[in-house]
Backbone as CSV, one residue per row, in Angstrom:
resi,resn,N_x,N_y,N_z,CA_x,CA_y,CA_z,C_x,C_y,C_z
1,UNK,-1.787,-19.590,-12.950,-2.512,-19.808,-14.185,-1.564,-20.075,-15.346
2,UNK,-0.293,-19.572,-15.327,0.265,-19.697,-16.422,1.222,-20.993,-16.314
3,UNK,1.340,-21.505,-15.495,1.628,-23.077,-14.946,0.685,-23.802,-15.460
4,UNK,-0.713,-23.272,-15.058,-1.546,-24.619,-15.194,-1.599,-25.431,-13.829
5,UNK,-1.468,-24.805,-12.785,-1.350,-25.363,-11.521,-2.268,-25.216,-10.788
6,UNK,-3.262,-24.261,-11.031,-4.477,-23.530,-10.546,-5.478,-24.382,-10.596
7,UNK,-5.762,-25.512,-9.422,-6.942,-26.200,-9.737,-8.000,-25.968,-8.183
8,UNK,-9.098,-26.608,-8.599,-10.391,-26.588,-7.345,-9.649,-26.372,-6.027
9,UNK,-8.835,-27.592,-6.196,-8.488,-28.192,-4.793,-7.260,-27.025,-4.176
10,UNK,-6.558,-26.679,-5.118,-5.659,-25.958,-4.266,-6.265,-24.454,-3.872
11,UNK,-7.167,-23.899,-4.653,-8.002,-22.900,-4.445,-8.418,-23.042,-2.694
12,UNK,-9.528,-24.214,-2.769,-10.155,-24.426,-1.306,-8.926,-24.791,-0.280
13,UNK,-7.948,-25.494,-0.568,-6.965,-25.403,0.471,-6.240,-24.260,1.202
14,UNK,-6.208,-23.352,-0.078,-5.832,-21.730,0.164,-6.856,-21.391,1.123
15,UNK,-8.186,-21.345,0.880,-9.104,-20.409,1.327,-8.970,-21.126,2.949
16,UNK,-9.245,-22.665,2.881,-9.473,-23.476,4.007,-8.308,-22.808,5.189
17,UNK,-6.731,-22.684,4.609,-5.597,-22.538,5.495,-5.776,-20.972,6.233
18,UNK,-6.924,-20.452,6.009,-7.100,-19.002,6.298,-7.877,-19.085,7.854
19,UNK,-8.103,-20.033,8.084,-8.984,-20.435,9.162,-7.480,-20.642,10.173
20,UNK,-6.699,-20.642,10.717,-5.942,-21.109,11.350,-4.610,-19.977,11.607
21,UNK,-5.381,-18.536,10.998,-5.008,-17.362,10.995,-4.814,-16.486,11.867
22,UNK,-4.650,-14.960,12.099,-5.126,-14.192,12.447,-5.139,-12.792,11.874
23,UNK,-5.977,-12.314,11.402,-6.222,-11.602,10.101,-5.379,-9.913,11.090
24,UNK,-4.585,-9.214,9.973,-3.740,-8.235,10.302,-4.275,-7.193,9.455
25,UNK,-5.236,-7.377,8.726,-5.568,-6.311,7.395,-7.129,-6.476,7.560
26,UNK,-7.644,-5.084,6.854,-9.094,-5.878,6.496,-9.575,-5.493,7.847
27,UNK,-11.316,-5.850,7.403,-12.312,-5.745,8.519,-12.335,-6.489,9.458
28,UNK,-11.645,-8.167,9.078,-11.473,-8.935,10.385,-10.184,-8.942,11.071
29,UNK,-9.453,-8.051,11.014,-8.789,-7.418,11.584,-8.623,-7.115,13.289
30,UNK,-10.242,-6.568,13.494,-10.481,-5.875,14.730,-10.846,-7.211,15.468
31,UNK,-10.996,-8.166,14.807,-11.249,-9.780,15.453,-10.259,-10.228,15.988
32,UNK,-9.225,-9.807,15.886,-7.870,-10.500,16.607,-7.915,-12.317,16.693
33,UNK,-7.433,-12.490,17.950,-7.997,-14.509,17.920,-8.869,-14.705,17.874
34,UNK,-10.242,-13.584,17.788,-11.702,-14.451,18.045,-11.608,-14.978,16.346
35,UNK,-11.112,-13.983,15.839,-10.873,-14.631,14.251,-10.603,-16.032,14.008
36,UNK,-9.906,-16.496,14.859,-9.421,-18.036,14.765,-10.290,-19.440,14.413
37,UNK,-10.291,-19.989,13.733,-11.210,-21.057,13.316,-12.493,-20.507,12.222
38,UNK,-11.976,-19.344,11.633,-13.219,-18.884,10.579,-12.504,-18.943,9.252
39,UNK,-12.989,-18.987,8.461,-12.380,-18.226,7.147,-12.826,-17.116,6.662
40,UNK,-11.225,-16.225,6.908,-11.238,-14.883,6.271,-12.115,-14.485,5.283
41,UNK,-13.260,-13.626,5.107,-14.082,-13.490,4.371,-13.295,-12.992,2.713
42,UNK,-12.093,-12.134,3.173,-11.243,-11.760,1.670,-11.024,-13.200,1.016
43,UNK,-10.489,-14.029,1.673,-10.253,-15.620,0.644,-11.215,-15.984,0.474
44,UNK,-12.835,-16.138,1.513,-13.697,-16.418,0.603,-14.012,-16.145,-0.587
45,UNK,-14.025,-15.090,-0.594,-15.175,-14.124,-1.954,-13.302,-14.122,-3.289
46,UNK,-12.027,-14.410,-2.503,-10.977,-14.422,-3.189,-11.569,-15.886,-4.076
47,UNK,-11.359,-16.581,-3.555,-11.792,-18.490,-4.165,-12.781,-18.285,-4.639
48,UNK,-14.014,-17.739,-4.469,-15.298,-17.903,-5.057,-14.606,-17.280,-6.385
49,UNK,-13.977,-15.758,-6.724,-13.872,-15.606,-8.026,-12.629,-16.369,-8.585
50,UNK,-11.621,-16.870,-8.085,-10.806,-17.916,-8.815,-11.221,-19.056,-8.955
51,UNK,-12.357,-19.766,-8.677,-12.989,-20.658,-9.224,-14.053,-20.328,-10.264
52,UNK,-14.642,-19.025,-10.333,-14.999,-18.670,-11.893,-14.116,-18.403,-12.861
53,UNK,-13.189,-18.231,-12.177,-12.146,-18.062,-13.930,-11.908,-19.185,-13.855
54,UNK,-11.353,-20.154,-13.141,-11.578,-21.621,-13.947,-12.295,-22.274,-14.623
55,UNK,-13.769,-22.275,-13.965,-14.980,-22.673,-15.087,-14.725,-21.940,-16.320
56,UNK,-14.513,-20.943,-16.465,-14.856,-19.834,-17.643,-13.718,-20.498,-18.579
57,UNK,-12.555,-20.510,-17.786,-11.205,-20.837,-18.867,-11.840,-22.522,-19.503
58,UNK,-12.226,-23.255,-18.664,-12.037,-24.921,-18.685,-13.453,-25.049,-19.575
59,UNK,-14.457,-23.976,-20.032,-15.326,-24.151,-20.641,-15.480,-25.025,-22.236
């Protein structure tokens, strides 16, 4: 944010690269590889609120 580097796209790329994972923390955790090909529910709901502070800031 203090870059100014923080946009849509790199948000969803973050969240998107979570799919190709295997989550070590957290509730999907106990998913081991079945985890594989999902996105981590923490980067979801992570991106959903860093894309409201963008709207909010870019208002």
């Amino acid at each position: 944010l203090k870059n100014n580097q923080l946009t849509a796209d790199v948000i969803e790329n973050a969240k998107e690269h979570t799919k190709n994972l295997v989550a070590k923390k957290g509730r999907a955790s106990y998913l081991g590889e079945r985890a594989i090909g999902h996105i981590d529910p923490g980067s979801a709901s992570s991106a959903i609120l860093f894309q409201t502070l963008l709207d909010v800031i870019h208002e």
